[in-house]
N, C-alpha and C positions, 0 to 999 in steps of 0.2 A: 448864700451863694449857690445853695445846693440846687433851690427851687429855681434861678435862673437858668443853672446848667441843666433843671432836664430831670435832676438825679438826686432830691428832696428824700424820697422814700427811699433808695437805694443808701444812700447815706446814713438815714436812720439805721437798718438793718444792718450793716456793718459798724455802725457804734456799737450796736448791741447785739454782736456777734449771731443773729439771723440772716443767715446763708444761704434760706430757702424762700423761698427758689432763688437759686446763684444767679449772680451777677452776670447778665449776658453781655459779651463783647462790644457791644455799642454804648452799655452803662459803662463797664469798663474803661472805652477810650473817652469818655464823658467825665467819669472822676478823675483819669490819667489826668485831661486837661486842666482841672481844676486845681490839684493837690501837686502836679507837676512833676511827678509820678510814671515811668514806662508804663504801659497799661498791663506789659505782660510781667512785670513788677509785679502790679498788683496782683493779677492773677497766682502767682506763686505764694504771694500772701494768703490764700484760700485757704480753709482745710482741705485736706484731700478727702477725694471724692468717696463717700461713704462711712468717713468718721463724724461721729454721733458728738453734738457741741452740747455743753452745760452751760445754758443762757443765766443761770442764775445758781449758787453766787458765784459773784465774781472772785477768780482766786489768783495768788500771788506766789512768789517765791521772795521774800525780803532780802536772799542772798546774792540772789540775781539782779532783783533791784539795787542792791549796791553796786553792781559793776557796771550793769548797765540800766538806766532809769527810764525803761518801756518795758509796755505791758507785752507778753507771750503768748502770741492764742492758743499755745500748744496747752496753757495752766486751764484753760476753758473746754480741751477734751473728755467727754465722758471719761475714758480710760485713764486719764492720765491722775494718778493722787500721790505724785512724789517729783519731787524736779529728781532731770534723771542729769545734770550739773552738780549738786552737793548732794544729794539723796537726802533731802528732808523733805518731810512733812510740806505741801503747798498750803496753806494759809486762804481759810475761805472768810475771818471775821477779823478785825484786830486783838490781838495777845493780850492788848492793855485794857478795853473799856468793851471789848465782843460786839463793835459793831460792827453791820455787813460793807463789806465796801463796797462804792459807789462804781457805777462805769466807769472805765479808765478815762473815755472823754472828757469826764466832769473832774477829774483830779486834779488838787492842785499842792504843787512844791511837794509829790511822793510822799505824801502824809496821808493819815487818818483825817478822814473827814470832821469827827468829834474831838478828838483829844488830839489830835495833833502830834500824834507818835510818827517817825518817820520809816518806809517803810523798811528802810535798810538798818534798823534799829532793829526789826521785830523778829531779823536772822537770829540774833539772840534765844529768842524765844521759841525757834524753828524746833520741832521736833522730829531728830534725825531717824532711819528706817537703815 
């Protein structure tokens, strides 16, 4: 749907939290349409302007994941290496089998990709700061 709407590569970039060059307002009201989304919605979902993203790995908060079951691009900031919700440890591999986790696009049922550990299971295993 991306590539009819226009907004294929803009798409890609924001699964995989690449911001740069950000989303100019016409991609914006372009994905708004598609995803059904305020466009200025989405824009408030950006990072702000000048915080540095860690494209790789992707990281979690398993505690957070239990309450609420979405990914946080704040856990994707350079700066950020603790949820500042429970103050633990964010989680860049799974606890269980250390594999790297997948984009959040590609997740399924909040599990590990390999073993199938859930990730609200891995609060457990969270190490608190």
């Amino acid at each position: 749907m991306g590539i009819l709407a226009g907004i294929g590569a803009v798409i890609a970039r924001w699964e995989r939290f690449h911001f740069n060059p950000r989303p100019s307002q016409k991609e914006l009201e372009a994905i708004a349409s598609v995803v059904e989304v305020d466009a200025e919605r989405l824009a408030q979902m950006l990072p702000p302007l000048g915080v540095g993203m860690q494209h790789e790995p992707i990281r979690l908060c398993g505690a957070c994941y239990a309450e609420t079951p979405c990914h946080r691009i704040e856990w994707q900031y350079k700066s950020v290496w603790k949820c500042d919700r429970h103050q633990l440890k964010i989680l860049a591999k799974c606890p269980n089998c250390q594999a790297p986790f997948k984009m959040p696009a590609l997740w399924e049922d909040g599990c590990c990709h390999r073993c199938r550990m859930l990730f609200a299971e891995m609060a457990k295993q969270q190490k608190g700061l």
